[in-house]
GUGU-537305 format. One line per field, with one value per residue (C-alpha): residue number from 0; residue in one letter; x, y, z. Coordinates in nm, 3 decimals. Layout:
REM GUGU-537305
nr <- c(NUM,...)
rest <- c(A,...)
X <- c(X,...)
Y <- c(Y,...)
Z <- c(Z,...)
***
This chain:
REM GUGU-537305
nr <- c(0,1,2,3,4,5,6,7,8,9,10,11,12,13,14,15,16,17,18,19,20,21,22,23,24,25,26,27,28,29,30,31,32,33,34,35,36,37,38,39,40,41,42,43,44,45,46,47,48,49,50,51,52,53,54,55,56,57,58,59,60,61,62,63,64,65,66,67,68,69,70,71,72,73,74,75,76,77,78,79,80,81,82,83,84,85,86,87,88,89,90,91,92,93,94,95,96,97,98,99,100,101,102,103,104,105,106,107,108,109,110,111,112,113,114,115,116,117,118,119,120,121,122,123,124,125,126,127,128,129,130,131,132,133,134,135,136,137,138,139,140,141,142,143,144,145,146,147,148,149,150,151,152,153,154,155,156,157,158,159,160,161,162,163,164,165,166,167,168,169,170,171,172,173,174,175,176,177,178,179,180,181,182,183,184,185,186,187,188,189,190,191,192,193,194,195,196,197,198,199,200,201,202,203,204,205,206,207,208,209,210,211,212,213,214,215,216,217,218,219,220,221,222,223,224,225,226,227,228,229,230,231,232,233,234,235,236,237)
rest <- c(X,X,X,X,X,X,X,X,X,X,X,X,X,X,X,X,X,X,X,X,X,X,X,X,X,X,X,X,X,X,X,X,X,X,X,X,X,X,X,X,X,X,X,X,X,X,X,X,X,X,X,X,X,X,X,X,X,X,X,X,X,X,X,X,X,X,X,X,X,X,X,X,X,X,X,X,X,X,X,X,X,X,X,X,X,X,X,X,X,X,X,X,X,X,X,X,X,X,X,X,X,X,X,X,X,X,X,X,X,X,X,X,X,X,X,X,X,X,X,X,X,X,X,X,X,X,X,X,X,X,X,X,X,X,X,X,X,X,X,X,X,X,X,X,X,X,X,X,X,X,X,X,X,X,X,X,X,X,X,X,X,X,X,X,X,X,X,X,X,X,X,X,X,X,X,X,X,X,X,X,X,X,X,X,X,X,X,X,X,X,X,X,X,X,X,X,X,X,X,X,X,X,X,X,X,X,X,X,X,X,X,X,X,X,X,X,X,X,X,X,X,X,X,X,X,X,X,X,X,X,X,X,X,X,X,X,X,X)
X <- c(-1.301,-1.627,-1.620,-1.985,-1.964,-2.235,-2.215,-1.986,-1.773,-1.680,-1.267,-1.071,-0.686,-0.705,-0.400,-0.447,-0.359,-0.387,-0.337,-0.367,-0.241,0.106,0.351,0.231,-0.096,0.057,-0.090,-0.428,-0.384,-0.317,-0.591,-0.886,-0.744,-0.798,-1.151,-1.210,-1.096,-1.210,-1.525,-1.546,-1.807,-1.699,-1.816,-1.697,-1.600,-1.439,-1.492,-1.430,-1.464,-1.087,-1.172,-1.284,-1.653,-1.705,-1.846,-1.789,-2.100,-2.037,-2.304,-2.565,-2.415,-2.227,-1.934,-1.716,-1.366,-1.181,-1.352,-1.243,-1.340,-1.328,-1.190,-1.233,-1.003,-1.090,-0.808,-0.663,-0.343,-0.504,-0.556,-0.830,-0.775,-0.909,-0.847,-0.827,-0.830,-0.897,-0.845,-0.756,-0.435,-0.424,-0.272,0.050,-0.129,-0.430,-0.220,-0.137,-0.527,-0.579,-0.307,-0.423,-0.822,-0.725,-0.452,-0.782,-1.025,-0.763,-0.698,-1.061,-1.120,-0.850,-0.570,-0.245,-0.024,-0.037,0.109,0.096,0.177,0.381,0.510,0.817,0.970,1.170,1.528,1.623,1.495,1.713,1.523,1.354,1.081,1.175,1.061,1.066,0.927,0.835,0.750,0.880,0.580,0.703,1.007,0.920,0.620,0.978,1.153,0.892,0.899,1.294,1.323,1.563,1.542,1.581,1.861,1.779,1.543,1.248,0.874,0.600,0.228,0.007,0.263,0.558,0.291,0.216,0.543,0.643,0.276,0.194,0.364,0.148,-0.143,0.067,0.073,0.326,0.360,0.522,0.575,0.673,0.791,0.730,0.960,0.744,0.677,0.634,0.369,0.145,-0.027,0.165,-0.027,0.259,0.461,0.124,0.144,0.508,0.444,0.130,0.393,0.533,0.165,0.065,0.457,0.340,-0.029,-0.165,-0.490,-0.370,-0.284,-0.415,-0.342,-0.183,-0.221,-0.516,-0.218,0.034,-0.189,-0.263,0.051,0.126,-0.091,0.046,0.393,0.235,0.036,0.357,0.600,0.336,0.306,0.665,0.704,0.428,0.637,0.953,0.769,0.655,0.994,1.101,1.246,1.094,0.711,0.432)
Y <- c(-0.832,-0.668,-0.275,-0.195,0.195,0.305,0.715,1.010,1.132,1.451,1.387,1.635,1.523,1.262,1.062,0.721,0.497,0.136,-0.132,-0.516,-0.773,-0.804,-0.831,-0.763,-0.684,-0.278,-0.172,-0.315,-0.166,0.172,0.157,0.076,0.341,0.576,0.528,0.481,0.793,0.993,0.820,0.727,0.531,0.375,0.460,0.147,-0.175,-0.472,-0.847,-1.181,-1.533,-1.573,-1.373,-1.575,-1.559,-1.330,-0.975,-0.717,-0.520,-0.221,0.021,-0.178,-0.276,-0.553,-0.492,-0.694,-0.776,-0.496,-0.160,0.234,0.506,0.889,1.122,1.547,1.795,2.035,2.286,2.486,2.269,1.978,1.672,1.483,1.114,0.745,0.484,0.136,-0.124,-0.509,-0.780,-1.029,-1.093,-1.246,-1.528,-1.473,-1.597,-1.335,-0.995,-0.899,-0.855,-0.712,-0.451,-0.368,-0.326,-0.115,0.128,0.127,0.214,0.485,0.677,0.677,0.892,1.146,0.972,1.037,0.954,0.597,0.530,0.174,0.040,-0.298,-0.449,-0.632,-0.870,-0.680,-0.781,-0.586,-0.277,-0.073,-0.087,0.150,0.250,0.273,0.391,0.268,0.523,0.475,0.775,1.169,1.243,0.967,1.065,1.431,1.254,1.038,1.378,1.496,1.144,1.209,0.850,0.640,0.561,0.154,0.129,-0.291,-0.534,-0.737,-0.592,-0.871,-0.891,-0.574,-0.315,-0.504,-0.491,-0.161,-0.043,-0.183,-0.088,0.265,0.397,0.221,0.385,0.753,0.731,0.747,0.513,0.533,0.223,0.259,-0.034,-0.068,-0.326,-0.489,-0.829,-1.124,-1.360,-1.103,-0.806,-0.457,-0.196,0.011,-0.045,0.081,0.417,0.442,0.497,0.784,1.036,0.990,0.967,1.304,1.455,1.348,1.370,1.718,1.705,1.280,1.381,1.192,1.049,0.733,0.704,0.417,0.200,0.266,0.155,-0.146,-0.269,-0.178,-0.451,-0.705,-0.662,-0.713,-1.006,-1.175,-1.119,-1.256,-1.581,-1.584,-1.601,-1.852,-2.070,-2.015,-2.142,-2.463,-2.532,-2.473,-2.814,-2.668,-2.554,-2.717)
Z <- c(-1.652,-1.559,-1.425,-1.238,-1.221,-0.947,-0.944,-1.070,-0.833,-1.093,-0.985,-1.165,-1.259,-0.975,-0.832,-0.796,-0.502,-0.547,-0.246,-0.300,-0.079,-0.038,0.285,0.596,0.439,0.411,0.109,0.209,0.556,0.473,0.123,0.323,0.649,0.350,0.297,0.648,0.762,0.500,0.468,0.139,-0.053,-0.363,-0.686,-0.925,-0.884,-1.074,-1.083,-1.339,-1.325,-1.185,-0.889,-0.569,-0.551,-0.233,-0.176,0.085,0.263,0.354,0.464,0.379,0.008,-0.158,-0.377,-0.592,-0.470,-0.663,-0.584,-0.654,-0.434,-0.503,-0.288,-0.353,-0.268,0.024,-0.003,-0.230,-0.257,-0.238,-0.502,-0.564,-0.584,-0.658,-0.429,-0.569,-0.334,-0.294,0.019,-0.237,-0.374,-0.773,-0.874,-1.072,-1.414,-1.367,-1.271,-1.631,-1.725,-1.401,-1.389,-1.748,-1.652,-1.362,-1.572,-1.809,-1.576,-1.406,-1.740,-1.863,-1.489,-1.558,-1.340,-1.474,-1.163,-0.992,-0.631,-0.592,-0.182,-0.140,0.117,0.096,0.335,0.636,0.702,0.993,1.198,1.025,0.683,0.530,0.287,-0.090,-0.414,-0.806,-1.056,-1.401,-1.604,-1.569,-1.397,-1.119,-1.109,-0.975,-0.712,-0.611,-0.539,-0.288,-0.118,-0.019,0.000,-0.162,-0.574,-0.608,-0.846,-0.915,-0.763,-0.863,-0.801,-0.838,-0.897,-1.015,-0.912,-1.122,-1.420,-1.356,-1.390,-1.723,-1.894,-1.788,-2.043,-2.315,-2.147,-2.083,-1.745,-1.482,-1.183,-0.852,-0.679,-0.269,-0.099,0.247,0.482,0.688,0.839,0.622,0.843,1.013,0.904,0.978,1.046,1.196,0.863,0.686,0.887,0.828,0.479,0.550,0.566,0.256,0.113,0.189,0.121,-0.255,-0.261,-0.103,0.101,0.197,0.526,0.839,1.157,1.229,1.608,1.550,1.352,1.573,1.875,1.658,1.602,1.965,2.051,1.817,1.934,2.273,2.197,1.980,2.304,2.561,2.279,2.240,2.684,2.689,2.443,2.662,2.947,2.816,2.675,3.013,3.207,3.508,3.353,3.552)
***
């Protein structure tokens, strides 16, 4: 695993927030709305041989698949933070040297707290956002989320390595799972978890409106697929 560091951003006791593929694309989603709407340019990235051989321009750069951006504080209360972030999800063999490279590359920049976003697959309307802490430190940044504590349950990939190793490396991860849908990204399930973002993470807060007009559209576009399909199913189409 290669790290290419390309400036200082002089973070002081940053929070991390790390988003890579999962359901509904969430943690991706609502990673990369980050940097968008705080317009942030990353400062490292991270690549290896088992990572597919693309790289993203942006601004006028390329970057590896894995990148970190820095984000300052602009108020008293708030935090700085690093955002880690990828549009690749790793194959199940490859997580446990990724999750380690990234807890690595976290502590080394002063992060002591991890948020990692998942998505998980959405049963009904009536499900909600939950969280999995590991570490004292998490269990406080769980508090201020007010959502539910998962008791039992399976977390894969990066996160579920995260979890069980951040203690090795004395650091404290909080793992929110998102319901959202499991064969088309989610933007609105991405902004459902913003809130809870910035209830743990002071100085995270911004709008969702964009998302929510997003995923406005999708529902539109799925119902007006879904009529079509009605219609040519129909004895009497044509």
């Amino acid at each position: 695993m290669k790290t290419i560091r390309y400036s200082d951003p002089g973070l002081e006791d940053p929070v991390a927030i790390v988003g890579f593929p999962s359901v509904g694309l969430v943690s991706s989603i609502a990673a990369n709305y980050y940097v968008g709407q705080f317009d942030l340019e990353a400062f490292a990235g991270m690549s290896s041989p088992q990572m597919p051989p693309y790289c993203l321009i942006h601004n006028g750069k390329a970057y590896p698949p894995v990148r970190f951006y820095g984000k300052k504080h602009t108020t008293k209360t708030g935090r700085d933070a690093v955002i880690c972030l990828s549009e690749y999800a790793p194959k199940a063999e490859d997580c446990y040297e990724l999750a380690q490279s990234v807890l690595s590359f976290l502590k080394y920049n002063g992060c002591r707290d991890v948020i990692c976003l998942e998505g998980i697959p959405r049963s009904s309307d009536e499900d909600v956002p939950v969280v999995f802490t590991s570490g004292t430190g998490a269990s406080k940044m769980a508090k201020k989320s007010k959502l539910t504590v998962m008791e039992g349950g399976m977390v894969r990939g990066v996160t579920g390595v995260m979890l069980y190793e951040a203690a090795s490396y004395g650091m404290d991860v909080t793992a929110i799972m998102a319901p959202a849908a499991a064969n088309l990204p989610d933007p609105g399930s991405a902004a459902a978890i913003m809130p809870v973002i910035s209830s743990m993470v002071p100085g995270m807060r911004v709008s969702t409106k964009p998302l929510m007009a997003e995923a406005d559209e999708i529902r539109r576009r799925m119902e007006e697929q879904e009529t079509a399909e009605e219609e040519r199913a129909s004895p009497f189409y044509g």
